[in-house]
C-alpha positions in Angstrom: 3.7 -4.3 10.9 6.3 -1.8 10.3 9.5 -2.9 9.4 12.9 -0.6 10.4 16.1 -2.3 9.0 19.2 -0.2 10.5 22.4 -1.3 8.8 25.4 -2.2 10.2 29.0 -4.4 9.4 28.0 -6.2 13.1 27.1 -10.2 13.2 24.1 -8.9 15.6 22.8 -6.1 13.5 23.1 -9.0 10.6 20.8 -11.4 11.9 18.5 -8.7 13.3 18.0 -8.0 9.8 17.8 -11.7 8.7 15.2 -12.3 11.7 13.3 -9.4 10.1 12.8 -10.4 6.8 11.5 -13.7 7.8 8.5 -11.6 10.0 7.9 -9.6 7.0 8.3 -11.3 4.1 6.2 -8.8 1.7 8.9 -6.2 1.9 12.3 -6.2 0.5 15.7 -4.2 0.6 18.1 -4.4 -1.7 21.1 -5.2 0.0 24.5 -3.6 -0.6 26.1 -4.9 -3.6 23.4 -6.8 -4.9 22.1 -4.3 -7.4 20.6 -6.0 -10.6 19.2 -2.5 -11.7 16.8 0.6 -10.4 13.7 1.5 -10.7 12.8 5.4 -11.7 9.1 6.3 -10.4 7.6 10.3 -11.2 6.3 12.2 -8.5 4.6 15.1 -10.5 4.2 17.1 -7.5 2.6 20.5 -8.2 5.7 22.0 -6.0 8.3 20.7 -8.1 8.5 17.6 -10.3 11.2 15.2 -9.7 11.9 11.4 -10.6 12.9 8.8 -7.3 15.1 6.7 -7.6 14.9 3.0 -6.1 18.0 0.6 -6.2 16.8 -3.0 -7.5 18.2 -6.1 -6.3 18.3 -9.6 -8.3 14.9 -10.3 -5.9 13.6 -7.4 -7.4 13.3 -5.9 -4.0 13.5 -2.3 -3.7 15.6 0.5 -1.6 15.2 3.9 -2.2 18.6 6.1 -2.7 17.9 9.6 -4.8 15.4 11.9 -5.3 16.4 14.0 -8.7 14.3 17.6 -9.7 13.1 18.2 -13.0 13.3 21.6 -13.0 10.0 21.5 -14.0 6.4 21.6 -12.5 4.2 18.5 -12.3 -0.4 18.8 -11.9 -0.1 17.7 -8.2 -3.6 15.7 -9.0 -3.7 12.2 -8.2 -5.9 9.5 -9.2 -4.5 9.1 -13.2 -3.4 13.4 -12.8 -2.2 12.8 -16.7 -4.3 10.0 -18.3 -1.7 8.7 -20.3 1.0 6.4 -20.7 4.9 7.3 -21.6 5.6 10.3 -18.8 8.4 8.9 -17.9 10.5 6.8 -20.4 14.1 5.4 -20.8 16.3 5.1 -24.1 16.9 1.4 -25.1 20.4 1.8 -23.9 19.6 3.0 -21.0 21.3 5.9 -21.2 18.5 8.5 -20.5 15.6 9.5 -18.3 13.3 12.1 -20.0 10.5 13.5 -17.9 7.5 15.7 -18.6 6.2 18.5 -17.1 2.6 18.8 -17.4 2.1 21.6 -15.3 4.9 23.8 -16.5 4.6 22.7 -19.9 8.1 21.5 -20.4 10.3 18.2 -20.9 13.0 17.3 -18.9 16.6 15.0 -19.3 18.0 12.9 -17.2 21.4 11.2 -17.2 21.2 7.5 -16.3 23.9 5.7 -14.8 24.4 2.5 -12.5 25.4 4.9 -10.3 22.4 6.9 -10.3 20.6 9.9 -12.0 21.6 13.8 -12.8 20.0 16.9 -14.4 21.2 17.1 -18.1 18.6 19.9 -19.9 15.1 21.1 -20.2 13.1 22.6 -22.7 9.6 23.7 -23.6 7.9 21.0 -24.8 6.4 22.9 -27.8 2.7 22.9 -26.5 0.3 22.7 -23.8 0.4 19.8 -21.0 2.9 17.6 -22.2 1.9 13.8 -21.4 4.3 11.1 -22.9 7.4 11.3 -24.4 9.4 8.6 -26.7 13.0 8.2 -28.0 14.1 6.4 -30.3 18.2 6.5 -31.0 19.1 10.6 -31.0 15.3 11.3 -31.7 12.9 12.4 -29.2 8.9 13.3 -29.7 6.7 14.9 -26.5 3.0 14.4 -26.9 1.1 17.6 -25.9 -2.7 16.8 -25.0 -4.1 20.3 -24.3 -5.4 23.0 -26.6 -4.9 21.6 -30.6 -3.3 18.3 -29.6 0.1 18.1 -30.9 3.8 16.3 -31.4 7.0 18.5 -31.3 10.4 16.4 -31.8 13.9 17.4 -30.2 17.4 15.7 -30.9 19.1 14.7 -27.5 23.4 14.5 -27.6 25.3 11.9 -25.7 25.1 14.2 -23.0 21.4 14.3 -22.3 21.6 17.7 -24.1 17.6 18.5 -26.1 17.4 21.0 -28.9 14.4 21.5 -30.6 14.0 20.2 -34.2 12.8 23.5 -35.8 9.3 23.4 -37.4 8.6 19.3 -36.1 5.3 20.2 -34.7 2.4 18.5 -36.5 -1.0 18.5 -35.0 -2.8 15.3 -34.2 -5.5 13.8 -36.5 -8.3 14.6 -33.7 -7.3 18.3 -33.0 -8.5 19.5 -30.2 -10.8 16.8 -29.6 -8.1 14.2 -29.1 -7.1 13.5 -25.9 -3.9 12.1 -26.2 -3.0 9.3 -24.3 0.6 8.0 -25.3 3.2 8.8 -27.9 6.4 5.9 -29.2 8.1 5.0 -31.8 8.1 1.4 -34.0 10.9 -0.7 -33.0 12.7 0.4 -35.9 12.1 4.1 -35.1 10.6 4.3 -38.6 7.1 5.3 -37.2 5.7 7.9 -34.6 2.8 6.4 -32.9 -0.5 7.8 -30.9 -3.6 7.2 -29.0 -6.6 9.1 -29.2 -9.2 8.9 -26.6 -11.2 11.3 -27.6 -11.8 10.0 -31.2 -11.0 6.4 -30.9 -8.0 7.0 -33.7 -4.9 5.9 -33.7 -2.5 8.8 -35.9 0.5 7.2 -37.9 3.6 9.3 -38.7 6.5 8.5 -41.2 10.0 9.0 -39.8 12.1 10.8 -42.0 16.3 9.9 -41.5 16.7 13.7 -40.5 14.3 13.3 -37.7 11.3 15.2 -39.2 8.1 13.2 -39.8 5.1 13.5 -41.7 1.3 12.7 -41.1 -0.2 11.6 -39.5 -2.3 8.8 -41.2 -5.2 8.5 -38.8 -6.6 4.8 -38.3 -9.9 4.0 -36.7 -9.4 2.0 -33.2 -10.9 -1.5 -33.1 -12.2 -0.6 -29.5 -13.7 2.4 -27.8 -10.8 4.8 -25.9 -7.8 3.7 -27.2 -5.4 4.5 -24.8 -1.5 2.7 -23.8 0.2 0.6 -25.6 3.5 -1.5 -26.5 5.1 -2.5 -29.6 6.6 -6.1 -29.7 8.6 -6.9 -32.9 5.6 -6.0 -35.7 2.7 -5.8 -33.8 1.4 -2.9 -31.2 -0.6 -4.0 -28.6 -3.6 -1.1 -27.3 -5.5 -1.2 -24.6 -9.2 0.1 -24.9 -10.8 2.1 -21.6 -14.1 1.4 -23.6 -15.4 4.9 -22.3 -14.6 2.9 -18.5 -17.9 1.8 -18.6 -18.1 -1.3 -16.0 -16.6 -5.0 -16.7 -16.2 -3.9 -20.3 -12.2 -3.2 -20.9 -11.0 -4.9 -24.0 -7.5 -5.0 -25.8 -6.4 -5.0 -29.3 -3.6 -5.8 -31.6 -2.4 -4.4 -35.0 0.6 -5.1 -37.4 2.5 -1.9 -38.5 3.8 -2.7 -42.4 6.9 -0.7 -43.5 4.9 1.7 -45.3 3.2 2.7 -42.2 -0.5 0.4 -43.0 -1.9 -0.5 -39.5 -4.0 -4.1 -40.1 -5.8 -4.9 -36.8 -5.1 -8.7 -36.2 -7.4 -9.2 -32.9 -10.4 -6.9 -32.4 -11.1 -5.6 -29.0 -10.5 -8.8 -26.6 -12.4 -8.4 -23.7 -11.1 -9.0 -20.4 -14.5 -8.2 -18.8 -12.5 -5.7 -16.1 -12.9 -2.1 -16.0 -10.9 0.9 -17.8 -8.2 -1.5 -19.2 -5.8 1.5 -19.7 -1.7 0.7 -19.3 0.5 -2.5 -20.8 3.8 -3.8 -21.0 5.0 -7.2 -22.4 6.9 -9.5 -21.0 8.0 -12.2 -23.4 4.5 -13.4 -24.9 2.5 -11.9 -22.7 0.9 -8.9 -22.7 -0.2 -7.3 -18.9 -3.0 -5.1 -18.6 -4.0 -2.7 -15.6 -7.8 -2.4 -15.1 -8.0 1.0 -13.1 -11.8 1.1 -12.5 -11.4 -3.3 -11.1 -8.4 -2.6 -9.3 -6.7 -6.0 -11.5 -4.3 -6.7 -14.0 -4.6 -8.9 -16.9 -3.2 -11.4 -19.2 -3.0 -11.8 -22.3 -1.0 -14.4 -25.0 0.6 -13.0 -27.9 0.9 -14.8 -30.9 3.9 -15.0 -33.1 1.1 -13.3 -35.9 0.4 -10.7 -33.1 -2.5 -12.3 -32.2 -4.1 -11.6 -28.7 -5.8 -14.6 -26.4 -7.1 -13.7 -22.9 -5.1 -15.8 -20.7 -6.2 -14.9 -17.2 -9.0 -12.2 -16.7 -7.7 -11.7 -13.0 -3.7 -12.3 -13.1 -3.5 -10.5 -10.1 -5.5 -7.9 -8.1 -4.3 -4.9 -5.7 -8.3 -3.7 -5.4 -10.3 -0.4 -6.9 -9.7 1.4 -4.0 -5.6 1.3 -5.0 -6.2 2.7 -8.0 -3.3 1.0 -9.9 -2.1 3.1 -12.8 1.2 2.9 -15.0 3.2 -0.4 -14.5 6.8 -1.6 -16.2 9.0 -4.9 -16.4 12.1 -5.5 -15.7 14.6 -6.2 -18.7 14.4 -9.7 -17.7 10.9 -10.4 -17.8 11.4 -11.8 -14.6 9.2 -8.7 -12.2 6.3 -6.4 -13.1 6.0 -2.8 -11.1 2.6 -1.2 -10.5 1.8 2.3 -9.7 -1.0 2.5 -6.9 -1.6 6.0 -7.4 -4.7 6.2 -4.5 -2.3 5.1 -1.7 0.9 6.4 -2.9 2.3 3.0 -3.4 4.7 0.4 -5.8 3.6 -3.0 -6.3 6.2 -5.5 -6.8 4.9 -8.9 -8.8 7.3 -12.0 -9.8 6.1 -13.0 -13.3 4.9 -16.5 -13.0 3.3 -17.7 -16.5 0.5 -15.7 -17.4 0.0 -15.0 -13.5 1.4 -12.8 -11.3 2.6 -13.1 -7.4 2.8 -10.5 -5.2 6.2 -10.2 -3.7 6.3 -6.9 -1.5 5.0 -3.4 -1.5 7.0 0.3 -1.2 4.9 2.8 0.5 5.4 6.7 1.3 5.4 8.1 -2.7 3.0 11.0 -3.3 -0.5 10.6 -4.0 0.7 12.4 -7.4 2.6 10.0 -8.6 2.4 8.9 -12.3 4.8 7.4 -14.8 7.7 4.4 -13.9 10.9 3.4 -15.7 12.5 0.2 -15.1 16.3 -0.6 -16.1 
């Protein structure tokens, strides 16, 4: 059923609308003054990169209201087109939107407002096919995955202004055999962190107060293809594609010491899905998308960092969506998944270790990859 809401200040119009939503009770639009916050989705078109913008409303329902350019080129594939996590991440305050540029090989700023998003810079990202990006206070690092796999590190200024921190680069543990999948810092910015697929490492890097960093200090992954993950308090949590070979997706978790030592707590958790690949937390739980099973999971996270499957199947969109990057809201309270087959957003309400759908937003490009949530 296709729903056409037409807004208007009239009593009729009004209960057209109410009579609507009550026929269609999947799809939501945030209504006018209701805004609790926005959600910021990638296109990565080929054409020209840009970020959409979608207003968010306390029901976490979803109406789109800008479409920004990068100034930069995106692959134009679809089905994973970067095979990462981190393309598209916000500062903790919220204040910025930085974007990469696969195709054109550079990274992009964004301002952030409540009022929406503009252009602030772009630069080149210091390497081939940028893939994630992270920021952590003034600091930013862009994870290149092509040619020798690399890190290059920029300083962004209350304006959204990037400038290259001269001679940052360092080259990943794996070289040219890495394949990259994500890039971030600790929660106290005092670590640069990455995935390896290619090598099943995980590469450590000190933080130095000036910005520069050092390594990296490469640490073998307790599972096969390590590829996103998220840091909550001490621990990181990494999700293991396990070369995507059927049922066999598993998940880890590590704590990060302040001198960098990486001590794997739980061991590759299987959640017996396939090609466990992105995760965000929510309180303490962990949710992982299984690309190759079309599910997410669930997992408990102990106050040691310790991982327990909670729900194998916490909710399911099917293989043929191919569900890709996903984020949570601030609150915990909604999860969004990227369908990246059908060009789709996938809105969930977080209810224990489950989740229920509440609506979809169709229409994106088939291209789509990376999503920011404020």
């Amino acid at each position: 059923m296709r729903l056409i809401v037409v807004w208007s200040r009239t009593s009729v119009f009004a209960a057209l609308i109410l009579v609507s939503f009550a026929a269609c009770s999947r799809f939501s639009v945030a209504q006018q003054g209701s805004s609790a916050g926005a959600v910021y989705v990638m296109t990565n078109r080929a054409e020209g990169n840009s970020v959409r913008v979608y207003q968010r409303s306390a029901d976490g329902g979803l109406q789109f209201v800008q479409e920004v350019s990068t100034r930069g080129r995106g692959t134009g594939f679809t089905l994973d087109p970067l095979q990462s996590q981190g393309s598209l991440t916000l500062s903790a305050d919220g204040n910025f939107l930085l974007a990469v540029n696969a195709a054109s090989g550079d990274l992009t700023s964004l301002l952030a407002t409540s009022s929406g998003l503009t252009f602030a810079s772009k630069v080149p990202s210091g390497g081939a096919l940028p893939v994630s990006v992270a920021i952590s206070g003034n600091f930013v690092y862009v994870l290149n995955q092509l040619g020798v796999a690399s890190v290059s590190g920029f300083t962004i200024t209350s304006q959204g202004h990037l400038q290259s921190i001269g001679s940052s680069a360092r080259k990943l543990a794996g070289g040219a055999l890495a394949q990259p999948a994500q890039v971030s810092f600790t929660s106290d910015g005092g670590k640069l962190l990455v995935t390896e697929k290619g090598t099943d490492l995980i590469d450590v890097f000190d933080v130095r107060a000036d910005g520069f960093i050092t390594g990296p200090r490469a640490v073998m992954s307790s599972g096969k293809t390590p590829f996103g993950f998220a840091i909550s308090s001490g621990s990181m949590v990494v999700t293991e594609a396990e070369r995507r070979f059927p049922m066999r997706g598993t998940t880890s978790s590590y704590l990060i010491a302040d001198d960098g030592a990486v001590t794997p707590v739980s061991n590759a958790v299987p959640d017996s899905q396939t090609a466990a690949c992105w995760v965000t937390i929510t309180g303490d739980v962990a949710w992982v998308v299984n690309t190759g099973s079309g599910t997410v999971s669930s997992y408990r996270v102990g106050a040691n960092g310790s991982l327990t499957l909670a729900n194998a199947v916490a909710a399911s969109v099917g293989p043929a969506a191919s569900p890709i990057d996903l984020a949570a809201t601030p609150d915990g309270q909604f999860v969004y998944v990227l369908e990246s087959a059908v060009g789709k957003i996938a809105a969930f309400r977080v209810n224990g270790t489950s989740l229920t759908p509440v609506f979809t937003v169709a229409g994106l490009p088939l291209s789509i990859q990376g999503i920011a949530v404020r």
